[in-house]
C-alpha positions as CSV (number, residue, x, y, z in Angstrom):
1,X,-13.1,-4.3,-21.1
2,X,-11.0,-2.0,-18.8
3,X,-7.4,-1.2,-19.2
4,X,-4.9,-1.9,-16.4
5,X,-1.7,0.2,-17.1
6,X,1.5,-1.5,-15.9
7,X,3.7,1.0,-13.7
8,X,6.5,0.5,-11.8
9,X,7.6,2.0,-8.7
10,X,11.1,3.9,-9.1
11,X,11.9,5.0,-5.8
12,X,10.6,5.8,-2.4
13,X,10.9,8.3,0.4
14,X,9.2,8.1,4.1
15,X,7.8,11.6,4.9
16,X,5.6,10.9,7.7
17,X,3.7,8.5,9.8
18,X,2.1,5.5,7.6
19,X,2.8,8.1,4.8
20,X,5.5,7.2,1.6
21,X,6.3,10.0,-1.4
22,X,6.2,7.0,-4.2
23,X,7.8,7.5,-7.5
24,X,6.9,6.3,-11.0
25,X,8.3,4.8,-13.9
26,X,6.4,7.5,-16.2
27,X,7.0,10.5,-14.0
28,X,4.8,10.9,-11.7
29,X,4.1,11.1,-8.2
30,X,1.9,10.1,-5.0
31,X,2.5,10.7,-1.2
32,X,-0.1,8.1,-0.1
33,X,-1.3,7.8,3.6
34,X,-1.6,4.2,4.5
35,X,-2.8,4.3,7.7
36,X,-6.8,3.9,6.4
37,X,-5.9,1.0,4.3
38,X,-4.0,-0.5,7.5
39,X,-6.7,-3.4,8.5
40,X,-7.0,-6.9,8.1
41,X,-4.5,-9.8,8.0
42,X,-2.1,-8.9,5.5
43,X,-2.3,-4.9,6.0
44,X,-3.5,-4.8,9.5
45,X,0.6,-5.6,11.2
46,X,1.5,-2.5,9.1
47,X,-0.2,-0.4,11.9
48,X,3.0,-1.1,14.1
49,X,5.1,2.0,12.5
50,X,7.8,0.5,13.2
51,X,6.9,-3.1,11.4
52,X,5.3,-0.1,8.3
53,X,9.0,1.8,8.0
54,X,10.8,-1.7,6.7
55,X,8.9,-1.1,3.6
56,X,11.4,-2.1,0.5
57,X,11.6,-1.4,-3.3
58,X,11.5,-5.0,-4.6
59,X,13.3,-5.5,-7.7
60,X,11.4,-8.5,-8.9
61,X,7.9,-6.8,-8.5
62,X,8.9,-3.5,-8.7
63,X,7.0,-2.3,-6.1
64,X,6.8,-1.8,-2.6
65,X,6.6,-4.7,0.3
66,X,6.9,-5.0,3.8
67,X,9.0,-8.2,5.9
68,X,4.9,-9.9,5.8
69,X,5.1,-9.7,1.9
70,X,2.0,-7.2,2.2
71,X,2.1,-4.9,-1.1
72,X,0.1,-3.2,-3.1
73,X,-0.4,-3.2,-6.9
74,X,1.8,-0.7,-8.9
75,X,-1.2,0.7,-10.7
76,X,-3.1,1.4,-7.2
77,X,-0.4,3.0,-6.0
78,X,-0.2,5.0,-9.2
79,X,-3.7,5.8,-9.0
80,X,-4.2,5.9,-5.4
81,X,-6.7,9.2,-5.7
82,X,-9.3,6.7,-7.5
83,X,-8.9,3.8,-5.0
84,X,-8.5,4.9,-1.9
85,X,-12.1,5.8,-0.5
86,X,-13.0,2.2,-1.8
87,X,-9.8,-0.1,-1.0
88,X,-10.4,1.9,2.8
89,X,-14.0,0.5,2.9
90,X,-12.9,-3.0,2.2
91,X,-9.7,-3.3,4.1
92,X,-11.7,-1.9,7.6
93,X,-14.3,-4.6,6.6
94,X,-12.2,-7.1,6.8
95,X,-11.1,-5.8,10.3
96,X,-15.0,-6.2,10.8
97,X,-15.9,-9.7,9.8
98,X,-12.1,-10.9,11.1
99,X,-13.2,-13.4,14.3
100,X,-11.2,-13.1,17.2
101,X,-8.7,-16.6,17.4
102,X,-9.2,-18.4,21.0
């Protein structure tokens, strides 16, 4: 069985294009770049930087979300160095198989 640790974001700073400096509740730290991870229907709007800067700290979830309620898991976030190669696969794939509304 695998262990999911529960984290939860602290704070947040925007230091670059599609890129947050994301705080933990242990200590730690990630600058993440979103912008490969930016595809599909929920994640795919956060490619308009401006729609991707109204990111928020939600108290309830304590992590972050954008005005589309797109967010990512606490732990991801935490971990990002693990996940990212993989979530990036996935999200573009969605991009991929997403057919075009007429």
């Amino acid at each position: 069985m695998s262990y999911h640790e529960l984290y939860r974001v602290v704070r947040f700073e925007i230091v670059g294009n599609y890129t947050l400096c994301v705080w933990f509740d242990d200590g730690s730290e990630q600058t993440i770049n979103f912008e490969p991870v930016l595809y599909g229907t929920m994640w795919g709007p956060l490619r308009n930087l401006e729609f991707f800067n109204k990111v928020r700290l939600d108290p309830e979830s304590e992590t972050l979300v954008w005005p589309n309620d797109a967010d990512f898991d606490p732990e991801t976030l935490r971990n990002w160095p693990v996940y990212k190669d993989r979530l990036a696969a996935r999200a573009q794939s969605w991009e991929k198989t997403q057919t075009p509304v007429s």
